[in-house]
C-alpha positions as CSV (number, residue, x, y, z in Angstrom):
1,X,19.0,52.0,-23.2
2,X,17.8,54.1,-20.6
3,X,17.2,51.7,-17.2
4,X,15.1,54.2,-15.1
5,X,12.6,54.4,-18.1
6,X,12.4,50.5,-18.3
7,X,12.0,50.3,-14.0
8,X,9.5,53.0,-14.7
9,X,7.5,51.5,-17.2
10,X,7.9,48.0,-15.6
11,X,3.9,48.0,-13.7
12,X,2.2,49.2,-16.8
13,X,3.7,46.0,-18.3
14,X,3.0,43.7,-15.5
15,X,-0.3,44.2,-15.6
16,X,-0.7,44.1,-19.6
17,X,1.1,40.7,-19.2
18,X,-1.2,39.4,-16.5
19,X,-4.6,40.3,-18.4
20,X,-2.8,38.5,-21.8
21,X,-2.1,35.7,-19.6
22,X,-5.5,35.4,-18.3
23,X,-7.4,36.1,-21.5
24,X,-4.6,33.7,-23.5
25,X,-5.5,30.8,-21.5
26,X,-8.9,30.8,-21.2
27,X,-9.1,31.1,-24.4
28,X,-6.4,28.1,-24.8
29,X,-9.2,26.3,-22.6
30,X,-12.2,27.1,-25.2
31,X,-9.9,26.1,-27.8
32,X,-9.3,22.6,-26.5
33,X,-12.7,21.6,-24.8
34,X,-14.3,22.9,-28.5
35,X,-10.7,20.5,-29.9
36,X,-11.9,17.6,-28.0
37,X,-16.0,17.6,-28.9
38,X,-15.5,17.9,-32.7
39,X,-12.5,15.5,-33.0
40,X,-14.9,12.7,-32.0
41,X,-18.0,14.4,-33.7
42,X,-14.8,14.0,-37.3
43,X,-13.8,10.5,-36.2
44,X,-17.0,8.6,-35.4
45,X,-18.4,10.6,-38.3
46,X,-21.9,11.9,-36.8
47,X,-24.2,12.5,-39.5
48,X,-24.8,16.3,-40.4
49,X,-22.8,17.4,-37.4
50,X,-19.7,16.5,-39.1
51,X,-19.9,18.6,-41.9
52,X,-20.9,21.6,-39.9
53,X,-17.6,20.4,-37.9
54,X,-15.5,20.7,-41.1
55,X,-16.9,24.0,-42.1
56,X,-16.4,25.4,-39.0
57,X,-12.7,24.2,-39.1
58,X,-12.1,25.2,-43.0
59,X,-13.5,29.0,-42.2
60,X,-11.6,29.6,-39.2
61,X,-8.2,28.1,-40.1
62,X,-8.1,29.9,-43.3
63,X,-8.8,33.3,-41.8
64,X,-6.8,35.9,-39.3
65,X,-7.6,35.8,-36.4
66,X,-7.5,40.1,-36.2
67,X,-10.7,39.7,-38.8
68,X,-12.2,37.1,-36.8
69,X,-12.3,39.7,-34.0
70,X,-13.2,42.7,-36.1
71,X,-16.5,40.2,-37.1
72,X,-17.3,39.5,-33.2
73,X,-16.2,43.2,-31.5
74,X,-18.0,44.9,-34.5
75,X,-20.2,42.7,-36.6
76,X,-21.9,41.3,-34.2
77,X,-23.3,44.6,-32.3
78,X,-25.1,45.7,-35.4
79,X,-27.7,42.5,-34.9
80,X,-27.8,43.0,-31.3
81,X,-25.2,40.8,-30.1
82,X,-22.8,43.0,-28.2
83,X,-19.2,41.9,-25.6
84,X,-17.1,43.3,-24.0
85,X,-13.2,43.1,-25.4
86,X,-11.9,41.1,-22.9
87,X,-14.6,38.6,-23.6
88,X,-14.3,38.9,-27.5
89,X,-10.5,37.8,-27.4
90,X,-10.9,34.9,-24.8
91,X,-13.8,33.5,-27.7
92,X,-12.2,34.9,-30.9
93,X,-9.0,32.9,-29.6
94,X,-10.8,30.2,-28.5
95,X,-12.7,29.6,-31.6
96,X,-9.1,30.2,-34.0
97,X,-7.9,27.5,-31.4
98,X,-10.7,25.2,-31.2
99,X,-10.3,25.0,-35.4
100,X,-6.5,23.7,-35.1
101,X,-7.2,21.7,-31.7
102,X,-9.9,19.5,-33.2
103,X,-7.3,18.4,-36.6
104,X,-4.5,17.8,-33.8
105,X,-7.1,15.4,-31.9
106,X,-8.7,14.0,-34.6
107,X,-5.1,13.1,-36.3
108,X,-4.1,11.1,-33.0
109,X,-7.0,9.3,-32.7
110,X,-6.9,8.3,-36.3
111,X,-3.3,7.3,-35.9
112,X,-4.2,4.5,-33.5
113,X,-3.5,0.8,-35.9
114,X,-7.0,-0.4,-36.4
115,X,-5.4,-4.1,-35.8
116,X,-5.0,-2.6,-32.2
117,X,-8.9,-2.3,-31.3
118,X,-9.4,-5.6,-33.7
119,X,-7.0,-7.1,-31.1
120,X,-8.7,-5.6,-27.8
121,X,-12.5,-6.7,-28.9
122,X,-10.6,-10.6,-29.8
123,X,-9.6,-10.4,-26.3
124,X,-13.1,-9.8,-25.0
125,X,-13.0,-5.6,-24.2
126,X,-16.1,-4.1,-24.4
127,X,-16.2,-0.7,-26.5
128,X,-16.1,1.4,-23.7
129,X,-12.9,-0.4,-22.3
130,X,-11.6,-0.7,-25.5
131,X,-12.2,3.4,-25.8
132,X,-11.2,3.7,-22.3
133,X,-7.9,2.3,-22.0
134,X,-6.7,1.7,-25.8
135,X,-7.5,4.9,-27.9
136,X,-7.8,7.6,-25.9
137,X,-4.3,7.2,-24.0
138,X,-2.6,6.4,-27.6
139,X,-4.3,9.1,-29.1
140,X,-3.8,12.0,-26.5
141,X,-0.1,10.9,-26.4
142,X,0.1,11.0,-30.2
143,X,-1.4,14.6,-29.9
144,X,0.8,15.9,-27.7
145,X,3.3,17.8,-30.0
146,X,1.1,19.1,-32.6
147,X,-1.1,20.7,-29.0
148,X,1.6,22.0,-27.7
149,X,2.7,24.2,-30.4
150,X,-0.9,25.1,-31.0
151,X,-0.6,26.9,-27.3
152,X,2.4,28.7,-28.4
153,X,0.8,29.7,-31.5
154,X,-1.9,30.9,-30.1
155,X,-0.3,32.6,-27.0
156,X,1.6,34.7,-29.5
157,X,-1.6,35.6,-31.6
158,X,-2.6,37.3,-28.4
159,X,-0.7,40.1,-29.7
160,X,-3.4,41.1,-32.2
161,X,-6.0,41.8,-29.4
162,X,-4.3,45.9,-29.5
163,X,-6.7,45.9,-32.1
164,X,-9.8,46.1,-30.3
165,X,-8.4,48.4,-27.3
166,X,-7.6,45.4,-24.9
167,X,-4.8,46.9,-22.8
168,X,-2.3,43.8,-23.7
169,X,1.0,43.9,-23.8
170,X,1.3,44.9,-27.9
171,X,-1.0,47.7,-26.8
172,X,1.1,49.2,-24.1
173,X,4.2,48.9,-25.8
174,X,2.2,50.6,-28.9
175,X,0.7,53.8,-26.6
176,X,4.2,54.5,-24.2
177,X,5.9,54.5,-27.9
178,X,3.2,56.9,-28.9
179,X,3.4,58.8,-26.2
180,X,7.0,59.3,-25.1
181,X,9.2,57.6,-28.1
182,X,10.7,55.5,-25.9
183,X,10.9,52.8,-28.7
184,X,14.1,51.0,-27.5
185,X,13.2,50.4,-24.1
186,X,9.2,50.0,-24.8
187,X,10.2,47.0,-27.2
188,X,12.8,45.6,-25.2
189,X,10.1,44.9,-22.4
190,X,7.7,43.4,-25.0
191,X,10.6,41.0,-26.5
192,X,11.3,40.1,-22.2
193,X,7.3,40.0,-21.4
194,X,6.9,37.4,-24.2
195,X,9.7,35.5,-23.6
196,X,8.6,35.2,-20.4
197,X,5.4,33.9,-21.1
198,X,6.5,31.7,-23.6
199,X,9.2,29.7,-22.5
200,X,8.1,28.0,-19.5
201,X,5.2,26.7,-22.0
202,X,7.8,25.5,-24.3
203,X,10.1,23.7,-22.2
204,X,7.1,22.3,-20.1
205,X,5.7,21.5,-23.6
206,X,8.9,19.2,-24.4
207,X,8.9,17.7,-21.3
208,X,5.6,16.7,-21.8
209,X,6.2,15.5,-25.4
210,X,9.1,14.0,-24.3
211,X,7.5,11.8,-21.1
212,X,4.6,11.0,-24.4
213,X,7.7,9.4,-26.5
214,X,8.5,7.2,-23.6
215,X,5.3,6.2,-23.0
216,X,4.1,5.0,-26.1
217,X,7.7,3.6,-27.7
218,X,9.6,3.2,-24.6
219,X,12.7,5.4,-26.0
């Protein structure tokens, strides 16, 4: 392990780790705002909307998200539509996202006990109340977990963006490899990178799952 290599390589890494950041998580933010819409389009079951919402989940949860990429960076030019990479990643993420988002959204408002909204209207809650300040707080705490590890799923699928020349960190550590064979030192600072970007997400992410617990069972 050669030190003076790693301090020396250490920029070209900060600033593949700061463009993953940046494109991860706003593509973590499509993901959930497209999560949200289509849960309630599942639940309240909106005539033909729905089962444009199921397809769209069933295609994009059952394929990589490296082909789903390939489709918008190079399909899509040859009928006019062209992005730019960053661009392509922040939506091909989102979309991948948005597909696992809406089923962990959709499961926790399900999971609210029917006898509990029977309950609210008895007591004279109007639907908006009973929406308001019975299902959605149950439901987003009963999401919690399963959202959670879809942002560390999908924070570590940033590593396939290499594949359409976004200078992330998979591509760096791919080109200085290339380049000077540095292999130890070039993977080391990947392993570190991720890791770093990772675990404040999961121990925030148990925290958060945690304070859920306590909320809805008391324990």
């Amino acid at each position: 392990m050669d030190f003076e290599v790693i301090f020396s390589y250490m920029p070209l890494y900060i600033e593949a780790f700061l463009l993953t950041i940046k494109i991860g998580w706003i593509g973590i933010a499509i993901s959930i705002g497209i999560g949200i819409v289509l849960a309630f389009v599942l639940h309240f079951k909106i005539p033909f909307v729905s089962q444009i919402a199921k397809i769209y989940v069933e295609v994009f949860r059952n394929t990589p998200l490296l082909v789903q990429l390939f489709f918008i960076y190079f399909g899509l030019p040859k009928i006019g539509l062209s992005i730019s990479a960053q661009a392509c990643g922040a939506v091909g993420l989102g979309l991948l996202g948005g597909s696992y988002m809406t089923e962990s959204f959709r499961s926790g408002l399900e999971a609210v006990s029917p006898s509990q909204t029977e309950s609210a209207l008895a007591l004279g809650m109007t639907r908006a109340q009973l929406f308001q300040s019975v299902i959605l707080p149950q439901a987003c705490s009963l999401s919690v977990p399963a959202i959670v590890a879809n942002v560390i799923f999908l924070l570590k699928e940033t590593s396939v963006f290499s594949a359409i020349s976004l200078m992330d960190l998979m591509f760096t550590a791919k080109d200085l490899i290339g380049l000077y064979y540095n292999t130890t030192e070039c993977l080391f600072l990947l392993v570190i990178f991720y890791i770093i970007m990772l675990l404040p997400v999961s121990v925030l992410g148990s925290m958060v799952e945690k304070k859920a617990r306590v909320r809805m069972f008391g324990a």
